[in-house]
Every structure is written in C-alpha cells, then in structure tokens.
C-alpha positions as CSV (number, residue, x, y, z in Angstrom):
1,X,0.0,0.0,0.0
2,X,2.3,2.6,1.4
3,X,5.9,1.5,-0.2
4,X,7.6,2.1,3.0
5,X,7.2,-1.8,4.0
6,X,10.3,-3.2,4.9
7,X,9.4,-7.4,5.4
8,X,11.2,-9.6,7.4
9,X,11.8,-10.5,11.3
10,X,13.3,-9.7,14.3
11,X,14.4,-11.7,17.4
12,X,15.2,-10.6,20.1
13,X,18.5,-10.7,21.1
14,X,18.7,-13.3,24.2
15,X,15.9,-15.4,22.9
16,X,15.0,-17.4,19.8
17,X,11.5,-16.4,19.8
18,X,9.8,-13.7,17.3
19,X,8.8,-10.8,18.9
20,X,5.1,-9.9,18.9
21,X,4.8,-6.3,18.1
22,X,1.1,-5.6,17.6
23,X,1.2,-6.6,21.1
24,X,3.8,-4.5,22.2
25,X,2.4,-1.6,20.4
26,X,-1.0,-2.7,22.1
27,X,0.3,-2.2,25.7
28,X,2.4,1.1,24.2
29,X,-0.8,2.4,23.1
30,X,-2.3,1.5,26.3
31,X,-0.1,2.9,28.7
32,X,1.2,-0.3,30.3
33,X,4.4,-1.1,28.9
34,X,7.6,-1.3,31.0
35,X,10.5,0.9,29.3
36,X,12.4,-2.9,28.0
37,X,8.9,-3.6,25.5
38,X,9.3,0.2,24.6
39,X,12.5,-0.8,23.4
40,X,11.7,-4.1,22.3
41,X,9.0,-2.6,19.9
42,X,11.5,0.0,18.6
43,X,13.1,-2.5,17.2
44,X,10.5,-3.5,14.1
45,X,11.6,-4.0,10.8
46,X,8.2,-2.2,9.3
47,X,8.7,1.6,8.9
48,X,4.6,2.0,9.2
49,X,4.4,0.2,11.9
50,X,7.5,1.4,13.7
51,X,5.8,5.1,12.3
52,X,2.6,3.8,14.2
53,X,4.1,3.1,17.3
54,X,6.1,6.3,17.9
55,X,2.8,8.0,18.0
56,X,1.9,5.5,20.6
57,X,4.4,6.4,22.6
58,X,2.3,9.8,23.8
59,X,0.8,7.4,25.9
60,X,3.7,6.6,28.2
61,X,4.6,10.0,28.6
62,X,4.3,9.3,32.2
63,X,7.8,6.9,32.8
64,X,10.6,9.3,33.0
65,X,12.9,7.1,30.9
66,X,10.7,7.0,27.6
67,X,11.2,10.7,28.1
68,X,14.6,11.0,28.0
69,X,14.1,8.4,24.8
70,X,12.3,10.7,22.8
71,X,14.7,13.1,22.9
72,X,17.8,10.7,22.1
73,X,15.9,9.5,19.0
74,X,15.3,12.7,18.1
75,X,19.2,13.5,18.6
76,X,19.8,10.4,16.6
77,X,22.1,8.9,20.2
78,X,22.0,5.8,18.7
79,X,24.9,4.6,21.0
80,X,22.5,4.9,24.3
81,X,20.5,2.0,22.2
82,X,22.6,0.4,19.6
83,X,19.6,-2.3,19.5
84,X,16.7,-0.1,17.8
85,X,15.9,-0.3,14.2
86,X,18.2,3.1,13.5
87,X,18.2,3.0,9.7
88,X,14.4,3.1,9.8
89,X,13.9,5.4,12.6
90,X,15.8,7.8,10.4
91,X,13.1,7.4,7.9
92,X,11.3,10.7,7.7
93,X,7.7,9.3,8.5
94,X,8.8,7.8,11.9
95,X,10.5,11.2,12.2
96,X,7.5,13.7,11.5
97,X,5.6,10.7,14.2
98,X,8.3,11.1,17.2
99,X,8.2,15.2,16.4
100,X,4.5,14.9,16.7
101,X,4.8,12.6,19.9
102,X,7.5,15.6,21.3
103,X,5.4,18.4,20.7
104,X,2.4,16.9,22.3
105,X,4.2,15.8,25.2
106,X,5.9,19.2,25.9
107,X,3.5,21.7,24.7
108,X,6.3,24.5,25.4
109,X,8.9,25.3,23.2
110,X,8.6,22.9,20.4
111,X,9.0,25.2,17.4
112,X,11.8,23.2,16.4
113,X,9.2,19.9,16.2
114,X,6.7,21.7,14.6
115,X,8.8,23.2,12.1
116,X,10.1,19.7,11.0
117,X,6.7,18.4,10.9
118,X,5.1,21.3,8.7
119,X,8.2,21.1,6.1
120,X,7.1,18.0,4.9
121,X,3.7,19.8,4.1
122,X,3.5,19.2,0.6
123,X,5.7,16.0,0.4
124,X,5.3,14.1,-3.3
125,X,4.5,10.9,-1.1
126,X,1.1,9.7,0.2
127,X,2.5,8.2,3.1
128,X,4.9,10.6,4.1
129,X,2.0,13.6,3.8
130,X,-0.6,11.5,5.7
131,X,2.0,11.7,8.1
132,X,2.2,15.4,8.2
133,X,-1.3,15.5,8.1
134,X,-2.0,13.7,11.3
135,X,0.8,14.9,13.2
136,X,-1.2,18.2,12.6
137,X,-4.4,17.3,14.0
138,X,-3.0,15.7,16.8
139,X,-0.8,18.7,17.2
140,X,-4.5,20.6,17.7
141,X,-2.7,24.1,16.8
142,X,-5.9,25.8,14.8
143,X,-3.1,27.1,12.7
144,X,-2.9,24.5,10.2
145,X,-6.4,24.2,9.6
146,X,-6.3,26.0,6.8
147,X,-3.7,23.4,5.4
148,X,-6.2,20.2,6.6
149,X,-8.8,21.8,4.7
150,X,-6.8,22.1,1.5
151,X,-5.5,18.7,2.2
152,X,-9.4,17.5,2.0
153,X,-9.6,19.5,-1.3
154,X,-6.6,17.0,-2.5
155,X,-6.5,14.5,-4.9
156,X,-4.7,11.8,-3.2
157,X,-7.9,9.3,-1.3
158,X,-5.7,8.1,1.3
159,X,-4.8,11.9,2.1
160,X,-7.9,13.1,1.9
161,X,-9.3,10.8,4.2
162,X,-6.7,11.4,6.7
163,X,-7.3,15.1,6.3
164,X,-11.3,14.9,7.3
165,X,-10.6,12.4,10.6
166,X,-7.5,15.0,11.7
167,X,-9.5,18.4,11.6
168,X,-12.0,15.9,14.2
169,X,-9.3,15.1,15.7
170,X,-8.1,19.0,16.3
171,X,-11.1,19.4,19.0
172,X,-11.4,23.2,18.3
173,X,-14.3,25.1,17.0
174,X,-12.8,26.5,14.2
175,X,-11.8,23.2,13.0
176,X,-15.5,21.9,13.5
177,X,-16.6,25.3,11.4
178,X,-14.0,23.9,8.6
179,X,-16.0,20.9,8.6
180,X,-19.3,21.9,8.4
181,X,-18.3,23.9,5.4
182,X,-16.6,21.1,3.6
183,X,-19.5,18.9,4.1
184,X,-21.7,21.6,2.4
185,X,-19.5,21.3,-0.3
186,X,-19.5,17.2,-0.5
187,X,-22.6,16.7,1.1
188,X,-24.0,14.3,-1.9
189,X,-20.5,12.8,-1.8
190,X,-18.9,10.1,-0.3
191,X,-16.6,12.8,1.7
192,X,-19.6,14.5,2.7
193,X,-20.9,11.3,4.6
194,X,-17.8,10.6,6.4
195,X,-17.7,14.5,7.2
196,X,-20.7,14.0,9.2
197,X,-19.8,10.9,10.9
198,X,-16.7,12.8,12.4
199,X,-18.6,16.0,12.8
200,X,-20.9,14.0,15.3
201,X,-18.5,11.8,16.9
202,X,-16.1,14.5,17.5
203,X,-18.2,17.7,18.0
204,X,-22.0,16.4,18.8
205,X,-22.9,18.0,15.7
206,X,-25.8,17.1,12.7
207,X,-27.4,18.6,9.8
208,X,-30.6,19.8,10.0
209,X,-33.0,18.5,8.0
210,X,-35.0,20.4,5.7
C-alpha cells in the first residue's frame, strides 16, 4: 500500500522467539508497557508500523525514561541504544511521528518539532504527507487548519481521508466550522458522509434537516 514496508523479522536478542509487536504496540498504546517492551517494539523492521508506534508512545509519557528516549531518537544517540531499528527510525515518517509525539508531550517550546513536521507539508509521497497531516491534527494548533482543509480539497484518497478524521481530531471550533463547510460542499459525496460521521463523533454536531 504505502511503499515504506520493509518485510522480514526480528528476534530478540537473548531469545529465539519472534517478537510480537502488535502486542507491544498494544500495551504502548495503552499505557502499560515497561521501558524494556518500549524498546523491544522500537526495534521493528516495518517503517509504518514502527511510524505507528512512535505516535503510541504519547501514551507513556508518564515513565521518565521514555522521556529521556524521545529526545535521544530525536538526537539520533543511537549509542544509548545500539539495538533499535536506527536505519528506519531515520526514515522521515517515523520522524514527522516522534516530532509529533514531542510536541504533544511538551506543549512549550517545540517550534523546532513543529517546524520539522510542517516542512514535509506538501511531500510528493502519500505516506509521508498523511503523516504530516495527522501529526497536525493531533498537534490541535488551529493554525494548520487551513492546510487540513486544502489537504481534503486534494486529490490523493488516502490523504484526503486522513485530512477529514484529523480536523476531528483538532477538537477546536474552528476546525468543526471547517467541517461543516466542507461537508456543504461534498454533502452528496462520499466525503460529505464521512464528514458528518466525524462532525458528530467529534463535535456532537448534525445537519438539520430540511
């Protein structure tokens, strides 16, 4: 789908057995992970999927040590873990997803993050601009939702799609006035549908009906 794939295994270094990484990216997502499976599921060989779980990772900003983590990705330290899957964490959609992860965690003087993120705006590939595009509506800064809204205007279904679910995702009015315009536009459309699935799940809000 993507073109990022990268197939193959890993095991883990002391043991024989294949690691299971939806299920380390499951407890990731979930909060519950101890910082060894943190590291264990950095250590993919499936740039999506190590893209997916780096946005995960927001959800264990609580242990001090995937803190400090973050920000030795980001400062490419790959010496403080020589195990992790470097040549793919390098990769800039794993990169835009642990700038995203960053920004959210610190909220305070991430221009650096944001910049990175919002450079790759208008990147040739799909994958690589869903990622941008996400980033941003997780981000939540109403900035960029005149960006999201062109993004919806796009071409590209997979980026489109991504577009609609991240100005739900943004949580601010002007992001669910954004929506209700677009799905004015595509109302009769298959856009226009999902448009008002999100506009309700995300902001309570319906059509009236005429």
């Amino acid at each position: 789908m993507i073109g990022f794939l990268v197939h193959g295994t890993h095991a883990f270094a002391n043991s024989e057995a294949v690691l299971d990484y939806d299920k380390l990216r499951e407890k990731i997502t979930f909060g519950k992970a101890t910082f060894a499976e943190v590291r264990e599921a950095l250590t993919e060989p499936n740039v999506v999927n190590l893209t997916n779980t780096l946005h995960a990772l927001y959800s264990m900003r609580w242990h001090r040590a995937v803190l400090h983590l973050y920000q030795n990705i980001w400062d490419r330290k790959r010496e403080q873990y020589p195990e992790l899957a470097w040549e793919l964490l390098e990769k800039i959609p794993p990169r835009i997803a642990l700038a995203s992860t960053i920004n959210r965690v610190r909220i305070f003087n991430t221009e650096e993050y944001k910049a990175f993120i919002r450079s790759h705006r208008y990147a040739d590939h799909e994958f690589i601009r869903a990622q941008v595009v996400v980033s941003l509506g997780l981000n939540g800064d109403p900035d960029d939702i005149e960006y999201l809204v062109k993004m919806v205007h796009s071409t590209n279904h997979y980026v489109v799609q991504t577009a609609m679910t991240s100005l739900a995702l943004l949580g601010h009015v002007r992001g669910k006035e954004a929506m209700i315009i677009l799905e004015k536009t595509y109302r009769d459309e298959p856009r226009g549908k999902l448009l008002r699935e999100l506009l309700k799940q995300a902001y309570r809000w319906e059509p009236i009906i005429q």
